[in-house]
Structures are given as structure tokens and as C-alpha cells.
KOLDOKE-244695 format. One record per residue (C-alpha): residue number from 1; residue in one letter; x, y, z. Coordinates in steps of 0.001 Angstrom, whole numbers. Layout:
<node i="NUM" aa="a" c1="X" c2="Y" c3="Z"/>
...
! end
This chain:
<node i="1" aa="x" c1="-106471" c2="-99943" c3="69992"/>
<node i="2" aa="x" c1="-104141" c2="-99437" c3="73200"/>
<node i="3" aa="x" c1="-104240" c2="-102807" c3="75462"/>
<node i="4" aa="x" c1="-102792" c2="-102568" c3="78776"/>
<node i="5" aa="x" c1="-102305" c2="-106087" c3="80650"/>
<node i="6" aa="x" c1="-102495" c2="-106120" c3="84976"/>
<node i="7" aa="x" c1="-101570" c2="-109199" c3="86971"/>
<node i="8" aa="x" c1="-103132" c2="-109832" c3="90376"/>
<node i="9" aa="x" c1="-100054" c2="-111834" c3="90919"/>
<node i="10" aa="x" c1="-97841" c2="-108845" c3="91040"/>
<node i="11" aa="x" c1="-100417" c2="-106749" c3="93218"/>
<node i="12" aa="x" c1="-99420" c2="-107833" c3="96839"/>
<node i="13" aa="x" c1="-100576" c2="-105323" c3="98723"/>
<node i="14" aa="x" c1="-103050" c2="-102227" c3="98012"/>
<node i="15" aa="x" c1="-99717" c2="-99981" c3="97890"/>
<node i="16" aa="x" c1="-98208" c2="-102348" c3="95358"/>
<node i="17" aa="x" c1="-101471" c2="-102806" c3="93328"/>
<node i="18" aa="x" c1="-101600" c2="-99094" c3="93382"/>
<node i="19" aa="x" c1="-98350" c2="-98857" c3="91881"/>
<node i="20" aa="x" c1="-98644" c2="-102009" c3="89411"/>
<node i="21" aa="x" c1="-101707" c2="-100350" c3="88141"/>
<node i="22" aa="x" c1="-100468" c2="-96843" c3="87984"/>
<node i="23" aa="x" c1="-96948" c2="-98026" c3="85696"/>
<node i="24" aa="x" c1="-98814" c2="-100059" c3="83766"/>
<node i="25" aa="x" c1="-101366" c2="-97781" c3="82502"/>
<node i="26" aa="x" c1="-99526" c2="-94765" c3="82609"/>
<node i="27" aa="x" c1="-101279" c2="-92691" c3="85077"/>
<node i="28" aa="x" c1="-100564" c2="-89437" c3="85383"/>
<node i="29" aa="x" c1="-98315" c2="-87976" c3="88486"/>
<node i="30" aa="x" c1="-101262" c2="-86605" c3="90072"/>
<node i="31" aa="x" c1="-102978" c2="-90510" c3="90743"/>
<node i="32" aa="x" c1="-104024" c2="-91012" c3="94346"/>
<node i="33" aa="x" c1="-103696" c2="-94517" c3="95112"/>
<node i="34" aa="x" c1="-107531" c2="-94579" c3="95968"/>
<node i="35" aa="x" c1="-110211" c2="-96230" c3="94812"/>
<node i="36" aa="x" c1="-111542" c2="-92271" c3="93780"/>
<node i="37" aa="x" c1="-108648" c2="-91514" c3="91832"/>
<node i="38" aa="x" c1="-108931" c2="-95189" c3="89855"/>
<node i="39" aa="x" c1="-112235" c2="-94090" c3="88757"/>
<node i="40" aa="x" c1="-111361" c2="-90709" c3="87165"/>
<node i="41" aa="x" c1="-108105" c2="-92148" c3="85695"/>
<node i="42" aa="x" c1="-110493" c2="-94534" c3="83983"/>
<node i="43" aa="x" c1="-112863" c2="-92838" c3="82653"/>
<node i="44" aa="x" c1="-110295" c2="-90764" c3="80626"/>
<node i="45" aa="x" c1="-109764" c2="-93876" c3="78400"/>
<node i="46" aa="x" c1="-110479" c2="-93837" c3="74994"/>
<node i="47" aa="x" c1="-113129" c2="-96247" c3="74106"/>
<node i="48" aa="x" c1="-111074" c2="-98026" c3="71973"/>
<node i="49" aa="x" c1="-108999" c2="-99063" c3="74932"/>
<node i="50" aa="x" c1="-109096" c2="-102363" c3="76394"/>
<node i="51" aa="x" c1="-107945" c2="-103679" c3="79922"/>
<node i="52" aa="x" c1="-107317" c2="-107200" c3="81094"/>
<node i="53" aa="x" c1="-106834" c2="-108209" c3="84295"/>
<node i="54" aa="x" c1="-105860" c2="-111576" c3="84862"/>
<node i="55" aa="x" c1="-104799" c2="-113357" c3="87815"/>
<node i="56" aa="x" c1="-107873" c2="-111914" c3="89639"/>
<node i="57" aa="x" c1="-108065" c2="-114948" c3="92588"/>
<node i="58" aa="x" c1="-104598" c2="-113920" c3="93300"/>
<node i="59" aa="x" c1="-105696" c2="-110877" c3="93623"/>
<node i="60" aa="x" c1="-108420" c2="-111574" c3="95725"/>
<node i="61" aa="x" c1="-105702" c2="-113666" c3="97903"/>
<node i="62" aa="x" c1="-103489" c2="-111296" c3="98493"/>
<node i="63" aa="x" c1="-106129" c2="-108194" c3="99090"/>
<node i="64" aa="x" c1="-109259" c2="-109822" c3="100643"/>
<node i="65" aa="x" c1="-112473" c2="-108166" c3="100150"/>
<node i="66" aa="x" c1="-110665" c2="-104811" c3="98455"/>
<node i="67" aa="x" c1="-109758" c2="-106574" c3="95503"/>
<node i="68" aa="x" c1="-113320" c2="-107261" c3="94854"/>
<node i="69" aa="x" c1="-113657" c2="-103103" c3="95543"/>
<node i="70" aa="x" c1="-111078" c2="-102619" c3="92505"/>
<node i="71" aa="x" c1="-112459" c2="-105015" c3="90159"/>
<node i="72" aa="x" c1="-115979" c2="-103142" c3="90206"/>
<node i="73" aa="x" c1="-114229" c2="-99642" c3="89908"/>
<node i="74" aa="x" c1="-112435" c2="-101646" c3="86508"/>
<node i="75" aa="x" c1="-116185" c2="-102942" c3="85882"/>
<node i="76" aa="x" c1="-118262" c2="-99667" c3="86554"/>
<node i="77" aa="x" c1="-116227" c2="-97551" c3="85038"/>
<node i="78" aa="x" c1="-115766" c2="-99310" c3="81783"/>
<node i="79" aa="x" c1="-119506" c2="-99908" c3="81562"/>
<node i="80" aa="x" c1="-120195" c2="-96190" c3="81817"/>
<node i="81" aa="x" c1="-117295" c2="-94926" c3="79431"/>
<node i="82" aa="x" c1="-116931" c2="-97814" c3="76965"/>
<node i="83" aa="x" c1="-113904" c2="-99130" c3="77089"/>
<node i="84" aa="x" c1="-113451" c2="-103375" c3="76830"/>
<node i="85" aa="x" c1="-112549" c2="-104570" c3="80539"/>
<node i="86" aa="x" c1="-111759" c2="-108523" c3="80472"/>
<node i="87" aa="x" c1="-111093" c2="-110219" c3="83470"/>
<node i="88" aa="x" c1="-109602" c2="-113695" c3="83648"/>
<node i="89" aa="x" c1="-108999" c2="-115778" c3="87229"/>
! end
């Protein structure tokens, strides 16, 4: 199983959650920075995968409403294609 860990804490900004989220789980070159390219980048993980998010109400500090916009791409898209998405405040 491949596990790949996000903190809201390091996500200050949508650039820098953009780029936290990209290094961490290895996105390929071609990722947007969008909430559109988040979703296909997604659902190309393996079921098997999980993601945790944690630090989410930092998140929510530091991005407003938008972070709430990421967390249900996470949600959505792990719901349709399988993979385990934990999120912890």
C-alpha cells in the first residue's frame, strides 16, 4: 500500500498547497495547480493507495472557503475510484 501524508499547516496559500500537494504525491510535470487537474491526478491512484490529510482547520485558516473546495475534490474523487482518504483536523 503507498501512503502519502499532506499537512494543511504547510499549505499557506493555494500556490503553496498546490505545490505541497504536487511534491508530496508525486504528480506528474504536466499538474495544473487547479482544482481540475487535482481530480484527474487522483483518480489515477491505485486503490490500494491511501491519503491523509491532517491539519485540515489550518487549512481552512489559511485558504478560507477553497480549502473546503480541495477537501471534496480529496473526498469525491476517492469515493468514485477507491482509494482510502482520511482526514484529521
Amino acid at each position: 500500500m503507498k501512503i502519502f501524508l499532506l499537512d494543511g499547516k504547510d499549505m499557506t496559500s493555494r500556490e503553496s498547497a498546490y505545490r505541497n500537494i504536487e511534491r508530496n504525491m508525486e504528480f506528474p510535470d504536466w499538474f495544473g495547480h487547479n482544482l481540475d487537474a487535482l481530480a484527474d491526478c487522483l483518480s489515477e491512484l491505485e486503490p490500494d493507495t491511501a491519503v491523509i490529510f491532517v491539519n485540515t482547520d489550518a487549512l481552512k485558516e489559511n485558504l478560507g472557503n477553497y480549502a473546503n473546495k480541495v477537501l471534496a475534490t480529496f473526498r469525491d474523487i476517492s469515493e468514485e475510484f477507491g482509494f482510502r482518504f482520511i482526514e484529521k483536523g
